[in-house]
C-alpha positions as CSV (number, residue, x, y, z in Angstrom):
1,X,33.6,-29.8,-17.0
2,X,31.9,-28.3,-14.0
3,X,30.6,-25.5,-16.5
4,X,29.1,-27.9,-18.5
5,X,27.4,-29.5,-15.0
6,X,25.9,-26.0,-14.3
7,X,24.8,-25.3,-17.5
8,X,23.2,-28.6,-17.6
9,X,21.4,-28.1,-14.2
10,X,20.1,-25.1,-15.1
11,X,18.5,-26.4,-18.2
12,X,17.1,-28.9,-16.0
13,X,15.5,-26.0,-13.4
14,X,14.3,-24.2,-15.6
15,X,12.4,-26.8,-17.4
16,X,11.3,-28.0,-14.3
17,X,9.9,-23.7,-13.5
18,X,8.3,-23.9,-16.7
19,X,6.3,-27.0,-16.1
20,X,5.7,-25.8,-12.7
21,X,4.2,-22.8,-13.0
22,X,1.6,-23.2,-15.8
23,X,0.3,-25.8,-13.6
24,X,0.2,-23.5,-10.2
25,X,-1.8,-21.0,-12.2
26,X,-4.4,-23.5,-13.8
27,X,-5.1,-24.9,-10.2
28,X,-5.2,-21.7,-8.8
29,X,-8.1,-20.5,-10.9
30,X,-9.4,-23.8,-10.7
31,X,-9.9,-23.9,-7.3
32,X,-10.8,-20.6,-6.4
33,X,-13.1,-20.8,-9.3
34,X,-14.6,-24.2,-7.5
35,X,-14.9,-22.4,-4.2
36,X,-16.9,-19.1,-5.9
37,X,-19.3,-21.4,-7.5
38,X,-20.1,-23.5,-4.2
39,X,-20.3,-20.1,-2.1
40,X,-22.7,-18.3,-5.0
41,X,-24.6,-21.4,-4.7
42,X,-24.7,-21.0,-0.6
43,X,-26.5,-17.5,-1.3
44,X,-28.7,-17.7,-4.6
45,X,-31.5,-16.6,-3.0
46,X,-29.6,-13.0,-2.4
47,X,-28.6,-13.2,-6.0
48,X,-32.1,-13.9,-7.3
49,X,-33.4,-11.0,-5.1
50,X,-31.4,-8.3,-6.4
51,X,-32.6,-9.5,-9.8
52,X,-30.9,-7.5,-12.8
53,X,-28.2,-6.2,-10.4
54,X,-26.9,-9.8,-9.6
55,X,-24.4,-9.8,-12.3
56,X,-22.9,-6.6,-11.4
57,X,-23.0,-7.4,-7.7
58,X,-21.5,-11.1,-8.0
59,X,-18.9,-9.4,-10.1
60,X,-17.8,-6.5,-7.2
61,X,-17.8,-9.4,-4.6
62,X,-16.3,-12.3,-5.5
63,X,-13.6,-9.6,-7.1
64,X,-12.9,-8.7,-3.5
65,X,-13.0,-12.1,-2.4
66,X,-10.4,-13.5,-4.5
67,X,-7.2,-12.2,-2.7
68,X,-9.1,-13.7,0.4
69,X,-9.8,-17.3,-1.6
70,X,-6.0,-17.4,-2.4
71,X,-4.5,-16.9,0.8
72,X,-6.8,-19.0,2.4
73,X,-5.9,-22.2,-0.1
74,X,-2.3,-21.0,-1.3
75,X,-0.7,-24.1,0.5
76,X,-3.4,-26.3,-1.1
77,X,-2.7,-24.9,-4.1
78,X,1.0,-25.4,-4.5
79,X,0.7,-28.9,-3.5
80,X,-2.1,-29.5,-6.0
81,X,0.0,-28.4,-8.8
82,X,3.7,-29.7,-7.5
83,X,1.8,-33.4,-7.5
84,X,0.6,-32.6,-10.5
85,X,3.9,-31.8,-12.1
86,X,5.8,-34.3,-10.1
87,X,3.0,-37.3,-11.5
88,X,3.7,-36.3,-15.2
89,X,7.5,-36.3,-14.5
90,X,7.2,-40.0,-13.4
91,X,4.9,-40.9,-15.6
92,X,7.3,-40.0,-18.3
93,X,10.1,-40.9,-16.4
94,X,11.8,-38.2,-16.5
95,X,12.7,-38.1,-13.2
96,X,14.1,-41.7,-13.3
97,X,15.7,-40.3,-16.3
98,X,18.0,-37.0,-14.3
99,X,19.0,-39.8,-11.5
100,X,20.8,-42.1,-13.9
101,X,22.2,-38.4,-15.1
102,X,23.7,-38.5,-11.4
103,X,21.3,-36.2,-10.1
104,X,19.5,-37.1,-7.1
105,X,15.9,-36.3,-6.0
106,X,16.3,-33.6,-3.3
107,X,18.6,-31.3,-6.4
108,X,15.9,-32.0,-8.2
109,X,13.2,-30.4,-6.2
110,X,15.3,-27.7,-5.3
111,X,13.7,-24.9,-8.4
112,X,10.1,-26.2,-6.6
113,X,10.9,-25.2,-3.0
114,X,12.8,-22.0,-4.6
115,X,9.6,-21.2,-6.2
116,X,8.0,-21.8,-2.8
117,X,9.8,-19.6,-1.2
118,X,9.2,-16.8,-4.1
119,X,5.4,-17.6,-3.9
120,X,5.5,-17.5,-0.3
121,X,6.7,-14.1,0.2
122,X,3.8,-13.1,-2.7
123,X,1.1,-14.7,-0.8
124,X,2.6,-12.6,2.3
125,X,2.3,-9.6,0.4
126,X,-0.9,-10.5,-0.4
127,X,-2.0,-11.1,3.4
128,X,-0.7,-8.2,4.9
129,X,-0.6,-5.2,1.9
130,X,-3.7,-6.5,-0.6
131,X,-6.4,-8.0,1.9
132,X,-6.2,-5.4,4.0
133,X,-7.1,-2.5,2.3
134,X,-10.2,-4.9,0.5
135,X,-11.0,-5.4,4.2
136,X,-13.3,-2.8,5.3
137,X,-15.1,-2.7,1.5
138,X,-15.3,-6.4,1.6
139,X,-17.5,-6.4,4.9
140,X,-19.8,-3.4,3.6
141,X,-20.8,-5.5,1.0
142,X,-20.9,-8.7,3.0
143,X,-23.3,-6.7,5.6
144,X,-25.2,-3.9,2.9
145,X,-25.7,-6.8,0.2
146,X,-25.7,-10.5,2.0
147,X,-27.7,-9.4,5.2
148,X,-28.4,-11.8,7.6
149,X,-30.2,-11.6,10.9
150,X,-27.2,-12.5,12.8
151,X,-23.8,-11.1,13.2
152,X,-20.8,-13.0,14.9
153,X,-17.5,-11.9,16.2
154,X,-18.1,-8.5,17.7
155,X,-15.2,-6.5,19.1
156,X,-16.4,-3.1,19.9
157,X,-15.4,-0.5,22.5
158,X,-17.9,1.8,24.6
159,X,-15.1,4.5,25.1
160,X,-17.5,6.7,26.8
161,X,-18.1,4.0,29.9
162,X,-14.3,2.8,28.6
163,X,-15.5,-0.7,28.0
164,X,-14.6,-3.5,25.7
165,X,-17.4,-5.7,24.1
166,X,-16.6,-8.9,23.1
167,X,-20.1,-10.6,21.6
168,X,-20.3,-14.2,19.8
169,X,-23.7,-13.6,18.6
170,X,-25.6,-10.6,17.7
171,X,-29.7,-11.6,17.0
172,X,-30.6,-8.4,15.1
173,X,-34.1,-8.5,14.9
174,X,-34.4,-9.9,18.4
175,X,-32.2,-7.5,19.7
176,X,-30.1,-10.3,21.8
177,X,-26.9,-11.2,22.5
178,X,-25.4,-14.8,22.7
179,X,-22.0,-15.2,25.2
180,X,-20.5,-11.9,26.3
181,X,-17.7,-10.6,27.4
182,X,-16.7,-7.3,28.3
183,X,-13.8,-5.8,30.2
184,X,-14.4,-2.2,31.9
185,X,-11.3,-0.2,32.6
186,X,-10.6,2.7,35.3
187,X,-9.3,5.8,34.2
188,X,-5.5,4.6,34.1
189,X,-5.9,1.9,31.9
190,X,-6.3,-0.5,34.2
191,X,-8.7,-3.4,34.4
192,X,-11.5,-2.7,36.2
193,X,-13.5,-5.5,36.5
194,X,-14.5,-8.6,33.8
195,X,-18.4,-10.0,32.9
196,X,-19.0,-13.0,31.6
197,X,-23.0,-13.6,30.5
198,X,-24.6,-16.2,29.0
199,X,-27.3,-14.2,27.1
200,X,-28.3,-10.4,26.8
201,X,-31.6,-8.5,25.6
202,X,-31.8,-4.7,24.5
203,X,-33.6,-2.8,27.1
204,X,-35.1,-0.4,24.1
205,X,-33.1,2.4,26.8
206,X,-29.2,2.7,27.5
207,X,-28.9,-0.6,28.8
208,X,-28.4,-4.5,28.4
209,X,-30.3,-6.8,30.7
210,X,-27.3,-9.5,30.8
211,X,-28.4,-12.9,32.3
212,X,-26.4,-15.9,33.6
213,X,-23.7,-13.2,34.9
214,X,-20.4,-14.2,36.3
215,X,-18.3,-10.6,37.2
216,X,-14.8,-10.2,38.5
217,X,-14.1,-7.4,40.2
218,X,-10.3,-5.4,40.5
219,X,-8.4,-2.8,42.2
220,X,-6.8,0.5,40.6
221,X,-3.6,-2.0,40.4
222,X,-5.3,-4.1,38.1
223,X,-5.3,-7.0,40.8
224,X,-8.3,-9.3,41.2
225,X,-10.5,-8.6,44.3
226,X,-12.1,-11.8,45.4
227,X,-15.0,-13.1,45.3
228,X,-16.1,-13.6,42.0
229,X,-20.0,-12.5,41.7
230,X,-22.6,-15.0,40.4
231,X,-25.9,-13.1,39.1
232,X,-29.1,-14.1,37.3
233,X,-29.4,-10.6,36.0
234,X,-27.9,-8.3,35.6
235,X,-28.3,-4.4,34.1
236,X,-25.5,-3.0,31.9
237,X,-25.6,1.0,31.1
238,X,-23.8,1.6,27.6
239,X,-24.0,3.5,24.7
240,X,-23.8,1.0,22.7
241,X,-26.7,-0.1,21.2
242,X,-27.8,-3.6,19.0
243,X,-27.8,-1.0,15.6
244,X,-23.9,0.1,16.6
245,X,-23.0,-3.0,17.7
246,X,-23.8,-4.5,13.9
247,X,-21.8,-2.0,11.9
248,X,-19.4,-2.5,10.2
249,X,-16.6,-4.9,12.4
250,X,-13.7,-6.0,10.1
251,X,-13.1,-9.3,10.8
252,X,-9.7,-10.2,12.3
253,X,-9.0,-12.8,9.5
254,X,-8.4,-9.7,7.5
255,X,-6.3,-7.8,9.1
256,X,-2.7,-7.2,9.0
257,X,-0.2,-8.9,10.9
258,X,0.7,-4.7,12.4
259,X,-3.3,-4.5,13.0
260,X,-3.6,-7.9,14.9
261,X,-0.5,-7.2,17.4
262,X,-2.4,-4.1,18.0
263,X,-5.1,-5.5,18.7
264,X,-3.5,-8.4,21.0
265,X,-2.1,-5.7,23.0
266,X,-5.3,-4.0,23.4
267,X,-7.1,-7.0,24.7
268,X,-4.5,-9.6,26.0
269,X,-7.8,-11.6,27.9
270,X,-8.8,-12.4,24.5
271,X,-6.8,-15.7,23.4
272,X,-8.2,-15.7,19.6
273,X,-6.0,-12.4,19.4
274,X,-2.7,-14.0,20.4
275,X,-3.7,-17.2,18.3
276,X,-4.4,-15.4,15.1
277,X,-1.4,-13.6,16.1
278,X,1.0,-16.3,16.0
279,X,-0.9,-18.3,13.6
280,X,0.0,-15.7,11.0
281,X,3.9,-16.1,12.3
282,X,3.5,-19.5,11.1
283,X,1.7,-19.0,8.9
284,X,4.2,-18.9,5.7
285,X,5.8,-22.5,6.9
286,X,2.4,-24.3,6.2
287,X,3.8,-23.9,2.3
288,X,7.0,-25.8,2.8
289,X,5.1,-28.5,5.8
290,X,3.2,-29.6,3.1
291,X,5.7,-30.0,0.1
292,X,7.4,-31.9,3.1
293,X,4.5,-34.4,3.5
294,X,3.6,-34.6,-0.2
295,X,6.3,-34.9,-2.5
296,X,7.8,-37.9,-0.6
297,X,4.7,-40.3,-1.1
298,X,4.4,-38.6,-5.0
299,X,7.9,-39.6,-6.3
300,X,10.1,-41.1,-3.3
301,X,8.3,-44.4,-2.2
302,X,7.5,-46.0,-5.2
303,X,7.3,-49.4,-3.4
304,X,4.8,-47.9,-1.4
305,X,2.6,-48.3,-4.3
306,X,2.6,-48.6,-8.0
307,X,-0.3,-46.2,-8.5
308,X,0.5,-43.1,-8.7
309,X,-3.0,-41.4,-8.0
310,X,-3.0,-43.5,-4.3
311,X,-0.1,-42.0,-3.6
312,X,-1.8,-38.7,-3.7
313,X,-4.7,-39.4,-2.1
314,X,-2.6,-40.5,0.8
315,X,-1.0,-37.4,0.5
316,X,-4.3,-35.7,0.8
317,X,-5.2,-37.3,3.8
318,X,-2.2,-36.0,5.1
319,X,-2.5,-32.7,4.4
320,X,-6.3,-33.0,5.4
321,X,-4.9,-34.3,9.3
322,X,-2.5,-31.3,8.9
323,X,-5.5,-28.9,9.0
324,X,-7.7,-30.6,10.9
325,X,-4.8,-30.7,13.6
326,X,-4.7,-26.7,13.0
327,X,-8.5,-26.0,12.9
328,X,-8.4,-28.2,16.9
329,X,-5.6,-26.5,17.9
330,X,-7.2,-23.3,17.1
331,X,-10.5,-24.0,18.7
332,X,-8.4,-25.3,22.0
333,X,-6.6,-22.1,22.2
334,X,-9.4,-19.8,21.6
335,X,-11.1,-21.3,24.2
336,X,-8.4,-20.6,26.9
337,X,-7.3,-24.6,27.2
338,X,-3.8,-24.5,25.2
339,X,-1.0,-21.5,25.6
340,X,-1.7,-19.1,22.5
341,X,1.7,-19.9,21.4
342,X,1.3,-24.2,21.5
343,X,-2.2,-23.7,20.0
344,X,-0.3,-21.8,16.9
345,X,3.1,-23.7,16.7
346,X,1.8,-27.0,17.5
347,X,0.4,-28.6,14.1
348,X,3.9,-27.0,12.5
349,X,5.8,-28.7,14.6
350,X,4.2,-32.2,14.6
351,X,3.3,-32.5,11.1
352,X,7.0,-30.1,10.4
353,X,8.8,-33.2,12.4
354,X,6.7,-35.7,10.6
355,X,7.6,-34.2,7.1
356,X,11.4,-33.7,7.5
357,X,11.4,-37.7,8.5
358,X,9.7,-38.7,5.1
359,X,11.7,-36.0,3.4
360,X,14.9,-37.4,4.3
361,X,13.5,-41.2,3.8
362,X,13.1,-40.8,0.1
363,X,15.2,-43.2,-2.4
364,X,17.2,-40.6,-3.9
């Protein structure tokens, strides 16, 4: 008797697998496909530029981007195609059909979140072995083949002076800097002092004329010296010029999970390290958050609504508040206003709590 029950389940899974999975790679190239067509249209005047090479080019780049694409929308991308599944399942009743069998909803969804958690550790992999190594190639191109007049984002170290650069904005042409940040160091490692500055301009010498200057000061101990100094100007002495500044600097996005701790050791002051850090801890939950929010309004309220498609547009909107939450959160921690760790863990836990409620709500 209970043989037959097994075997019967696991007819039922893996007919459920085989629907599944079809469907996850169809929305996968779908959507990736979608994004590469709005991005290529975001920069057709490069394309038409390079003339007969834009075919070759395109082909190199958006190669390279792919890995990127996917483990940016991988959570989207499983909910897309579980909802779309789950919709054909009730609209065939099938599902109705393996609860009068005496199986109830959350056995039923057990091969999707097994899948999950398979596609999760892939998408991992992908993260931390794949994107990686695409990294520094990736920027070349972005930099060599998509130049623009600006560069953000710039981490770069003046080991000479032993300073750390930190820059927002990087005006090429103009030679100028937007919002600065640079620690110095003493010889043991040590903080030496901190400068904040509004603005800077290449002196066409060794130096940066930083303006709007706010510098803190410290001893060999690495403890502050009071007062803080206020300056209009002030003149920096580096090595490091606006051409070095703009070369190559693999963004962080791209990095490795090993790479990014290194590099939130290396700079603790800088709060987008230890949020990217623990971002990409919590990363692999955002999967299962959102099979949490969406499958209950897809097949477990049906009182909710007799349409099927509302249903997952409200589950949509959900998963839009989830990342919206996230993106905030993000923006709040890399701006020194929430812990690293609450602007990371935060949207999980909410919209986590929030999922496991409707999860358990569902008529099974």
């Amino acid at each position: 008797m209970f043989y037959r029950i097994d075997k019967y389940l696991y007819k039922i899974d893996k007919y459920i697998i085989k629907a599944f999975v079809p469907s996850f790679v169809i929305c996968m190239f779908a959507i990736c496909g979608i994004y590469i067509v709005i991005d290529a249209i975001q920069k057709i005047d490069d394309f038409i530029e390079m003339g007969a090479r834009a075919f070759t080019m395109a082909t190199h780049y958006y190669g390279l981007m792919v890995p990127v694409f996917i483990a940016q929308l991988f959570p989207a991308i499983t909910l897309i195609s579980v909802s779309l599944v789950l919709i054909r399942f009730v609209k065939n009743n099938e599902i109705l059909a393996m609860q009068v069998a005496g199986i109830n909803l959350y056995r039923i969804m057990l091969p999707i979140f097994a899948l999950s958690v398979f596609l999760s550790f892939l998408a991992v992999i992908n993260q931390e072995l794949i994107i990686p190594k695409l990294a520094e190639e990736l920027e070349k191109v972005e930099q060599t083949t998509f130049e623009e007049k600006e560069v953000d984002n710039i981490l770069v170290e003046d080991e000479e002076n032993r300073m750390l650069f930190r820059v927002w904005s990087l005006n090429i042409p103009e030679e100028s800097l937007k919002s600065v940040f640079i620690i110095g160091k003493h010889k043991n490692g040590k903080k030496k002092f901190t400068i904040n500055a509004e603005k800077g301009k290449w002196t066409n010498g060794n130096s940066w004329l930083l303006q709007n200057v706010v510098r803190h000061n410290y001893d060999e101990s690495g403890h502050w010296i009071a007062p803080a100094i206020q300056m209009d100007d002030y003149l920096l002495e580096t090595t490091l010029s606006p051409a070095q500044l703009s070369k190559v600097d693999i963004n962080s996005a791209l990095k490795s999970f090993r790479e990014l701790r290194a590099l939130r050791k290396k700079e603790p002051e800088n709060h987008r390290y230890s949020v990217m850090f623990h971002s990409r801890v919590a990363y692999p939950l955002t999967n299962f958050i959102l099979l949490f929010l969406g499958i209950p309004v897809v097949v477990g309220f049906e009182r909710l609504s007799k349409n099927i498609f509302l249903r997952v547009g409200i589950t949509i909107l959900i998963c839009c508040a989830f990342f919206i939450l996230t993106y905030i959160c993000s923006n709040l921690g890399n701006m020194g206003i929430l812990q690293p760790v609450l602007a990371a863990w935060l949207p999980v836990i909410i919209f986590g709590c929030f999922g496991l409620i409707l999860f358990d709500g569902m008529r099974i």
